[in-house]
N, CA, C and O atoms as CSV, one atom per row, in Angstrom:
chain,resi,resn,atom,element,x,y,z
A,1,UNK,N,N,64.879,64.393,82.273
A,1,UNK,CA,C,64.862,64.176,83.706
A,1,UNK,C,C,65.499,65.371,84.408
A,1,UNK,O,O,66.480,65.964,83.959
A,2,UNK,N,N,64.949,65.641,85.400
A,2,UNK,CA,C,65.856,66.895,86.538
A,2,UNK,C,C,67.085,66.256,86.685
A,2,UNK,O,O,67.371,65.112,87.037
A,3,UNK,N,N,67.861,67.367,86.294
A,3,UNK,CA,C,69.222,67.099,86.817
A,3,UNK,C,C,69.512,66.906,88.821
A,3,UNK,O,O,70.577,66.616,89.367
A,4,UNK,N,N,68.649,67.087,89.249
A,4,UNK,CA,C,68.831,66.542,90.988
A,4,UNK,C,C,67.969,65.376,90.978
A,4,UNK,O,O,67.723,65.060,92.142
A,5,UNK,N,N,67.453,64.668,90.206
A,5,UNK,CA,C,66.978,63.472,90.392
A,5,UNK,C,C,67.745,62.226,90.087
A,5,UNK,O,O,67.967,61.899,88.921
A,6,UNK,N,N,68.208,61.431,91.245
A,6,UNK,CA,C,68.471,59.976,90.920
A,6,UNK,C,C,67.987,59.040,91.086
A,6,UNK,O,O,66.763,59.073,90.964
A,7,UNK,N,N,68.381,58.205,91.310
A,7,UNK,CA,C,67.840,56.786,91.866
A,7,UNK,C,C,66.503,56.760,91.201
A,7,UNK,O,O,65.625,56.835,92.060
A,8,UNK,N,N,66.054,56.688,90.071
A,8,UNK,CA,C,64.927,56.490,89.161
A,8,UNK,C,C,64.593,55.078,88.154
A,8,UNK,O,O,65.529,54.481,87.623
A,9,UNK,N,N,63.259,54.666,87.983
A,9,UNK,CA,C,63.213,53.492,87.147
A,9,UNK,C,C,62.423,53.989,86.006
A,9,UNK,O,O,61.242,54.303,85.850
A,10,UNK,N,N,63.850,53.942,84.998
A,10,UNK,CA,C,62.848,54.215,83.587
A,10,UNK,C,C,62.842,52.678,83.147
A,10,UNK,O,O,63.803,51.924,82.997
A,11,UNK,N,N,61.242,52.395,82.956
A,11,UNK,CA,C,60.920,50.910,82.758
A,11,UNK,C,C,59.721,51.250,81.860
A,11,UNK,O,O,58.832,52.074,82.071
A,12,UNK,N,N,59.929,50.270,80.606
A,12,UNK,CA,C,58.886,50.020,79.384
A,12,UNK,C,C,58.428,51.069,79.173
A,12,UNK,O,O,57.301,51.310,79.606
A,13,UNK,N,N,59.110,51.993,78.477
A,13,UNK,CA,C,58.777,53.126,77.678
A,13,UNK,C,C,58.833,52.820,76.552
A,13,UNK,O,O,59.615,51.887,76.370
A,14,UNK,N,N,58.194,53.302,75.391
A,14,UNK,CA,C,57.976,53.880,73.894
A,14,UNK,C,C,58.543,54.493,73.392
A,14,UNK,O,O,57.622,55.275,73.154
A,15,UNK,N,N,59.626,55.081,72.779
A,15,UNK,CA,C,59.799,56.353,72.259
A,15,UNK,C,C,60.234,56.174,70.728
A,15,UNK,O,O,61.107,55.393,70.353
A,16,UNK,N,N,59.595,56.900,70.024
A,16,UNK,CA,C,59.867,56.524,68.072
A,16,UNK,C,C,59.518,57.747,67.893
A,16,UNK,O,O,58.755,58.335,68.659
A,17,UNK,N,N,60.197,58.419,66.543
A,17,UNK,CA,C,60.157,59.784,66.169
A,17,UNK,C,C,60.523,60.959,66.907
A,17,UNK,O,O,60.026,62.054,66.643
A,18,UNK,N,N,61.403,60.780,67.855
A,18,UNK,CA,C,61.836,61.932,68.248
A,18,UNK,C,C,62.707,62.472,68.011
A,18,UNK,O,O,63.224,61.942,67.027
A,19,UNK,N,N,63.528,63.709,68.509
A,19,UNK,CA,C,64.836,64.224,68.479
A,19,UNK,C,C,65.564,62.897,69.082
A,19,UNK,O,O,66.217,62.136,68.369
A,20,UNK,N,N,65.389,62.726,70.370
A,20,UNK,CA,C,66.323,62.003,70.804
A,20,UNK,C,C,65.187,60.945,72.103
A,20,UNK,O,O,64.813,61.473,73.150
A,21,UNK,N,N,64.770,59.312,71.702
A,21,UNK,CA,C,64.517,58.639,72.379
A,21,UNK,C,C,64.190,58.917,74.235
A,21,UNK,O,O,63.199,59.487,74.690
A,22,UNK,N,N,65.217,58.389,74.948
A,22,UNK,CA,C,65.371,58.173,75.967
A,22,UNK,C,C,66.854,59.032,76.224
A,22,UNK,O,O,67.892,58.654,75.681
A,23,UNK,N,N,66.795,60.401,77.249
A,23,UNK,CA,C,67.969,60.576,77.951
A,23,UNK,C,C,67.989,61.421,78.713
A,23,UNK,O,O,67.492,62.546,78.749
A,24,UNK,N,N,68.959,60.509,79.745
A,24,UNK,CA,C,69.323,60.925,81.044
A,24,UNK,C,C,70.538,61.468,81.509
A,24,UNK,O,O,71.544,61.433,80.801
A,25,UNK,N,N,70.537,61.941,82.578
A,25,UNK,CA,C,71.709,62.952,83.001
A,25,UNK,C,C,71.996,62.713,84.707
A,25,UNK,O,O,72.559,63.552,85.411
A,26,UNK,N,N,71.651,61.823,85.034
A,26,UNK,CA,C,71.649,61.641,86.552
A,26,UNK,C,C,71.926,60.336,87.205
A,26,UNK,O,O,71.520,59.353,86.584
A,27,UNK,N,N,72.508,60.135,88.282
A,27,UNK,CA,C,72.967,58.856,88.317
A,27,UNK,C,C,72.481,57.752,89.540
A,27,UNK,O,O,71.818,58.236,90.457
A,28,UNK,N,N,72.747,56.485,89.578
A,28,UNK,CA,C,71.972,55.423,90.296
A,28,UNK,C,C,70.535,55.051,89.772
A,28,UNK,O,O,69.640,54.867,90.597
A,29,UNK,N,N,70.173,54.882,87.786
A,29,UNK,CA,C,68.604,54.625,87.689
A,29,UNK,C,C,69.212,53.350,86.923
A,29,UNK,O,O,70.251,52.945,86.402
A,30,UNK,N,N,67.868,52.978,87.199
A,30,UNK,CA,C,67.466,51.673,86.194
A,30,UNK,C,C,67.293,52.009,84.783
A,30,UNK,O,O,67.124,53.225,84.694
A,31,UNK,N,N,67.266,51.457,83.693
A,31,UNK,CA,C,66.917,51.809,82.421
A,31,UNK,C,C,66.469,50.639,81.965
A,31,UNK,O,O,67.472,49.973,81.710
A,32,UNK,N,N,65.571,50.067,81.740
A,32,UNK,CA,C,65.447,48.351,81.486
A,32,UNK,C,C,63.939,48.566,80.797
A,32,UNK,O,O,63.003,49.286,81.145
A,33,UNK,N,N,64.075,47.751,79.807
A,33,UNK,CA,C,62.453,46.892,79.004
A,33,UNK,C,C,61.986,48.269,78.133
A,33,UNK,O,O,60.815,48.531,77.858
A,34,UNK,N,N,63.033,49.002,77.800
A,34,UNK,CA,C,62.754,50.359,76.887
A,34,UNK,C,C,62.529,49.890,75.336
A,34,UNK,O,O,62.946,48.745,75.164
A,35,UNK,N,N,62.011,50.453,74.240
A,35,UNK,CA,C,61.958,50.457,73.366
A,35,UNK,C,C,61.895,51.686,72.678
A,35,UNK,O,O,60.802,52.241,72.569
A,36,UNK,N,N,63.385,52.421,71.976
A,36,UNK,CA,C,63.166,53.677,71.329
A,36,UNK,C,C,63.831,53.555,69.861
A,36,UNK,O,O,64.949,53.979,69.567
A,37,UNK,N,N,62.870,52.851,68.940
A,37,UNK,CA,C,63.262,53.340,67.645
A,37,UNK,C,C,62.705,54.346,66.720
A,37,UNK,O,O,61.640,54.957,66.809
A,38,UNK,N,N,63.729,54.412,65.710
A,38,UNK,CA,C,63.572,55.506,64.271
A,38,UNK,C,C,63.237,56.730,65.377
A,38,UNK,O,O,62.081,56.939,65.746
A,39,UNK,N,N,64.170,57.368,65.771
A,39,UNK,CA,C,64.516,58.409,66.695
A,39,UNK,C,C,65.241,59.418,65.705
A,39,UNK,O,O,66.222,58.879,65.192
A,40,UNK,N,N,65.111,60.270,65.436
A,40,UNK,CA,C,66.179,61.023,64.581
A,40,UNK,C,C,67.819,60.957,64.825
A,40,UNK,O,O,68.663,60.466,64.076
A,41,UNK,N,N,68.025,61.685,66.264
A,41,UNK,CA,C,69.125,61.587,66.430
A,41,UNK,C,C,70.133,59.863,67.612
A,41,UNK,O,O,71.054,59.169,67.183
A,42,UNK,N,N,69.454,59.742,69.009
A,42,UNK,CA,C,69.583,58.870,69.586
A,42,UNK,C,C,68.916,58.404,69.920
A,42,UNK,O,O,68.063,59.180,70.352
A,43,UNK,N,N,68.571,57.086,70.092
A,43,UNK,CA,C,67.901,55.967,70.858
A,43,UNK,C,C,67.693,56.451,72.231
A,43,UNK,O,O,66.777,57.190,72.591
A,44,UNK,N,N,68.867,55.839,73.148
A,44,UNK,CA,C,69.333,55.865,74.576
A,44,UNK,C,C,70.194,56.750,74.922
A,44,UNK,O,O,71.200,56.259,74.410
A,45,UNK,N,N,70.522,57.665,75.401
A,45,UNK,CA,C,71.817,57.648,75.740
A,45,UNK,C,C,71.921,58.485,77.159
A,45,UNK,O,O,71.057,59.304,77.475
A,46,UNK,N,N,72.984,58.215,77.917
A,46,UNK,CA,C,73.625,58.940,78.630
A,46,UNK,C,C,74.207,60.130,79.227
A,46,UNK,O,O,75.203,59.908,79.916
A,47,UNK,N,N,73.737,61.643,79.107
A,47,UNK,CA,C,74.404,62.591,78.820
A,47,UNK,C,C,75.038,63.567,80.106
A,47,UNK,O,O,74.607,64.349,80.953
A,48,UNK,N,N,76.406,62.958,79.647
A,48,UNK,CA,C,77.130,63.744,80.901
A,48,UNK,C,C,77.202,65.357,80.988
A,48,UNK,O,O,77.260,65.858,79.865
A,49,UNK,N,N,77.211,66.223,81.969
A,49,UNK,CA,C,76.658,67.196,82.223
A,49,UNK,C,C,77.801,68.010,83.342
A,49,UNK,O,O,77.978,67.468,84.433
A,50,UNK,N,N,78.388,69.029,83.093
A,50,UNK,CA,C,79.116,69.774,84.535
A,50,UNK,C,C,78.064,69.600,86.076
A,50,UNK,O,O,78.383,69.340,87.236
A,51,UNK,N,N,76.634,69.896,85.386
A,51,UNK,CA,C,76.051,70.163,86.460
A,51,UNK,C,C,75.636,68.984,87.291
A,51,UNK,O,O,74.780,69.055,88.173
A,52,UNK,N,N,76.685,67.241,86.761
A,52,UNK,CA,C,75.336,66.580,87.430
A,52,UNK,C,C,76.255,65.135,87.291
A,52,UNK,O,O,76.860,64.973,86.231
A,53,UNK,N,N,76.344,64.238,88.202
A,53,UNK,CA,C,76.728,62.766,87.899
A,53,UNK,C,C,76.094,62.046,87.078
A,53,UNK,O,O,74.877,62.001,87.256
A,54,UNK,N,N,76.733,61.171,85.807
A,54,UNK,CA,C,76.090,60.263,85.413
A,54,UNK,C,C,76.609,58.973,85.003
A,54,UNK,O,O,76.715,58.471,83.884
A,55,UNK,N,N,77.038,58.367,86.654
A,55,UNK,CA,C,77.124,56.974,86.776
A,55,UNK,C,C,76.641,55.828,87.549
A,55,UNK,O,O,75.435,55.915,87.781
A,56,UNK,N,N,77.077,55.021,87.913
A,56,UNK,CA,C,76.467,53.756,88.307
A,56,UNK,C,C,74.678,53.776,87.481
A,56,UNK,O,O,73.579,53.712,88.031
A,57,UNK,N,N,74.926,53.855,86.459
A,57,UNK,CA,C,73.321,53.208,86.188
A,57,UNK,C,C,73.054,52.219,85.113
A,57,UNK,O,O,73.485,52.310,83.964
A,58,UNK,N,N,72.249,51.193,85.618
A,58,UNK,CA,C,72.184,49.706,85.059
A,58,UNK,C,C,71.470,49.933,83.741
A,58,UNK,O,O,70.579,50.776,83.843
A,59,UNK,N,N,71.582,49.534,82.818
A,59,UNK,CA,C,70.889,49.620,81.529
A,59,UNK,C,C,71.273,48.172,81.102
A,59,UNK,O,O,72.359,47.593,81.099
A,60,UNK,N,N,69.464,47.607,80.583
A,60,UNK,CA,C,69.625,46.237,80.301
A,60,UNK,C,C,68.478,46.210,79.605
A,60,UNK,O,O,67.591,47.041,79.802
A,61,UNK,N,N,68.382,45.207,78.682
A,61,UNK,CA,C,66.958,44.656,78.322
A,61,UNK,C,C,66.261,45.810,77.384
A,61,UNK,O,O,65.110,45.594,77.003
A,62,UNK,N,N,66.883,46.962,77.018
A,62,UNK,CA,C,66.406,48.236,76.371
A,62,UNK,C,C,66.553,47.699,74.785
A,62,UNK,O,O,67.647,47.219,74.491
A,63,UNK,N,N,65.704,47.741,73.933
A,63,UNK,CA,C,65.787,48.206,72.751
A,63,UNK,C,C,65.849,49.239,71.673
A,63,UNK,O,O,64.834,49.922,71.537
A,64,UNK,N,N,66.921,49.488,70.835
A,64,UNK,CA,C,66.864,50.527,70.338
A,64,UNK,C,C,68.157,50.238,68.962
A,64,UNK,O,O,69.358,49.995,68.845
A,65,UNK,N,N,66.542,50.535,67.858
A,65,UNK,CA,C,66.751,50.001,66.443
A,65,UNK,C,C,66.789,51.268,65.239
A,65,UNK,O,O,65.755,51.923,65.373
A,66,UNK,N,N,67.537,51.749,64.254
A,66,UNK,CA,C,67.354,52.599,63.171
A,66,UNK,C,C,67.063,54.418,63.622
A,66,UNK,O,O,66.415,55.382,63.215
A,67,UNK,N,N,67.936,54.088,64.613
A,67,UNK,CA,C,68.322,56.147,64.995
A,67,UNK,C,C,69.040,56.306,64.496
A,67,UNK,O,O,69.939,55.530,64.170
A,68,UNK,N,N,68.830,57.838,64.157
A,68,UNK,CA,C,69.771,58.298,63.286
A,68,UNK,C,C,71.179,58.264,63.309
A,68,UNK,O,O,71.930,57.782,62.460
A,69,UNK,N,N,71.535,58.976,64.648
A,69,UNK,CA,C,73.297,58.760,64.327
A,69,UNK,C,C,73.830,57.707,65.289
A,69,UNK,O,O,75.021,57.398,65.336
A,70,UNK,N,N,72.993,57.239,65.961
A,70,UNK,CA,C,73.382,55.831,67.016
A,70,UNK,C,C,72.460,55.774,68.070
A,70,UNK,O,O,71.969,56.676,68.749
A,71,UNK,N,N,72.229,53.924,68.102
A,71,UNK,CA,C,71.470,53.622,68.799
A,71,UNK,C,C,71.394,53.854,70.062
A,71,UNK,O,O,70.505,54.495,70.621
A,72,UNK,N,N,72.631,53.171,70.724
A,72,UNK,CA,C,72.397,53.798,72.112
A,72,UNK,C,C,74.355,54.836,72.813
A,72,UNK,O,O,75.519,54.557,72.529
A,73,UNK,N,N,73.967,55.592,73.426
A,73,UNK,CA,C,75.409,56.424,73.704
A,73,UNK,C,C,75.648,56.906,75.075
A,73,UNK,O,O,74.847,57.506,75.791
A,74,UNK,N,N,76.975,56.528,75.368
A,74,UNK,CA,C,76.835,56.587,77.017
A,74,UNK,C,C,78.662,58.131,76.802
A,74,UNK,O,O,79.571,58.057,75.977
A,75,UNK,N,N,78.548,58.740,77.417
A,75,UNK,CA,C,79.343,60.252,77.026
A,75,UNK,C,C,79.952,59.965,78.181
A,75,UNK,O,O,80.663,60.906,78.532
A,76,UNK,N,N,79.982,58.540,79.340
A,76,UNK,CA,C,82.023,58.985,79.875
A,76,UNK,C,C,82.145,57.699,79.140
A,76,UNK,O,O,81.642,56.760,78.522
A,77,UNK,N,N,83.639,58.605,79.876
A,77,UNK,CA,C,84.630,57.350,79.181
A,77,UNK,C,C,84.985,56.157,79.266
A,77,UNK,O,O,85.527,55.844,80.326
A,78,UNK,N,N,84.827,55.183,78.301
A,78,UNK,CA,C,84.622,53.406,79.057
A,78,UNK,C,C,83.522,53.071,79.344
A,78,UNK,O,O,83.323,51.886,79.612
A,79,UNK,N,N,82.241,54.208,79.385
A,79,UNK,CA,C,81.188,54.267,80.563
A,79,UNK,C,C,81.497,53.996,81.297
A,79,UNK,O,O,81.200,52.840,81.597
A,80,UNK,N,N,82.327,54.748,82.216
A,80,UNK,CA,C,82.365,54.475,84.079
A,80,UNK,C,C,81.938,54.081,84.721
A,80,UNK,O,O,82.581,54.520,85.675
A,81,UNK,N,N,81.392,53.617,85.032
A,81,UNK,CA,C,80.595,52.896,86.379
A,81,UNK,C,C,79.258,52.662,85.834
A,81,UNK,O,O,78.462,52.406,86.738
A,82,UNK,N,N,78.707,52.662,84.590
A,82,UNK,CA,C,77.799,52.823,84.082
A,82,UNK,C,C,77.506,50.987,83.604
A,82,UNK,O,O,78.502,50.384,83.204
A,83,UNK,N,N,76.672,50.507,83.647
A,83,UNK,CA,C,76.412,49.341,83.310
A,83,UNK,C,C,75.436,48.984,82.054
A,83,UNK,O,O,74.211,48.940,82.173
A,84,UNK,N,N,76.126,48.735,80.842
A,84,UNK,CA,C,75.103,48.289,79.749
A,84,UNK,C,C,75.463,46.543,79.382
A,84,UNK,O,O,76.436,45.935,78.936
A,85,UNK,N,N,74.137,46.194,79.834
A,85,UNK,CA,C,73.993,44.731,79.107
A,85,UNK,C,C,72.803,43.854,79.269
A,85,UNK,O,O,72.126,43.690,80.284
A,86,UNK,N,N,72.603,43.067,77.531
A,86,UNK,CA,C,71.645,42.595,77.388
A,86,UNK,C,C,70.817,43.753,76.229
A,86,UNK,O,O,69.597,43.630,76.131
A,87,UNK,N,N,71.200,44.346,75.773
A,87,UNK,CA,C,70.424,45.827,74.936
A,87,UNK,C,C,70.810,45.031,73.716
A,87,UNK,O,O,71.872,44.463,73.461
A,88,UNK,N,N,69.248,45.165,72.750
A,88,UNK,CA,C,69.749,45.136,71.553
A,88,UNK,C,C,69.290,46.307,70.680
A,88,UNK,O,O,68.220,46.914,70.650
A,89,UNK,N,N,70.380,46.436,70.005
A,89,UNK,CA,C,70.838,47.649,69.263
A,89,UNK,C,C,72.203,47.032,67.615
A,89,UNK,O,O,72.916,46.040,67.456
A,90,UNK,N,N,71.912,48.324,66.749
A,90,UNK,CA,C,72.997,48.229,65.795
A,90,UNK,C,C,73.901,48.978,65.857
A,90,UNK,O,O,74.876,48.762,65.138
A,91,UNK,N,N,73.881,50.280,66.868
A,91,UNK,CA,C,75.086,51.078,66.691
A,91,UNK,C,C,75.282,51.510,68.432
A,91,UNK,O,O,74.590,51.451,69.449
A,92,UNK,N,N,76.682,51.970,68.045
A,92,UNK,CA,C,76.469,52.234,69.936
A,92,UNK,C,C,77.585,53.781,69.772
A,92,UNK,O,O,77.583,54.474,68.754
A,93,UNK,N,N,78.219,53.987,70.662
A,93,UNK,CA,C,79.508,54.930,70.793
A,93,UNK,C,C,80.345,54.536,71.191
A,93,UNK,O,O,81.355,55.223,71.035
A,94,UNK,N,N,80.475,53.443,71.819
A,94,UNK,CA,C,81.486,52.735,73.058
A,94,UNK,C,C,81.017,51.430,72.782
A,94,UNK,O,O,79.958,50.976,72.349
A,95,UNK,N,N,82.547,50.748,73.309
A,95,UNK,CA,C,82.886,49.190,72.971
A,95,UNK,C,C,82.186,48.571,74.549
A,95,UNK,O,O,82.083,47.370,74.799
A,96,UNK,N,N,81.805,49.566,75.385
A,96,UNK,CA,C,81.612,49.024,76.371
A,96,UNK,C,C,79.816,48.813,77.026
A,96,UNK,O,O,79.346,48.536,78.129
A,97,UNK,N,N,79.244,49.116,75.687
A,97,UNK,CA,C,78.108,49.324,75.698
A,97,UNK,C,C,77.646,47.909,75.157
A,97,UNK,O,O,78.144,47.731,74.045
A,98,UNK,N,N,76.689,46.607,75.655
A,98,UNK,CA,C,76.680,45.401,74.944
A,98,UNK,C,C,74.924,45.372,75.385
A,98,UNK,O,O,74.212,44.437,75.018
């Protein structure tokens, strides 16, 4: 995604076999009804950036099964303002990711 883009709906995407699933860097999107497994490295994740906010965004209802080093990963801390729930997944980075 452009790092000057927010307020976005990533809704019912695909992603299997990639480097890395689903990820974003920008803040105020939806993330909901995703499905990204057997991803090499991540499922979902979050990636915080100097150049760019990445909070308040709702993540729910996403699936993401058998990536390589974790399913889904949100890079602040606590996830800040970041909202995960309802995702099923086996691995995460954060306790605050459900």
């Amino acid at each position: 995604m452009d790092s000057d883009s927010n307020e976005n709906n990533v809704i019912g995407n695909i992603t299997s076999e990639n480097g890395i699933g689903i990820s974003v860097d920008t803040a105020e999107n939806t993330i909901s009804g995703n499905v990204a497994n057997d991803n090499d490295q991540i499922g979902i994740e979050l990636l915080s950036s100097p150049f760019s906010s990445v909070e308040n965004n709702n993540l729910s209802g996403n699936m993401a099964l058998g990536n390589g080093i974790v399913d889904l990963q949100d890079e602040n801390t606590d996830c800040g303002t970041n909202k995960w729930q309802g995702n099923i997944f086996e691995s995460s980075n954060q306790d605050c990711i459900k």
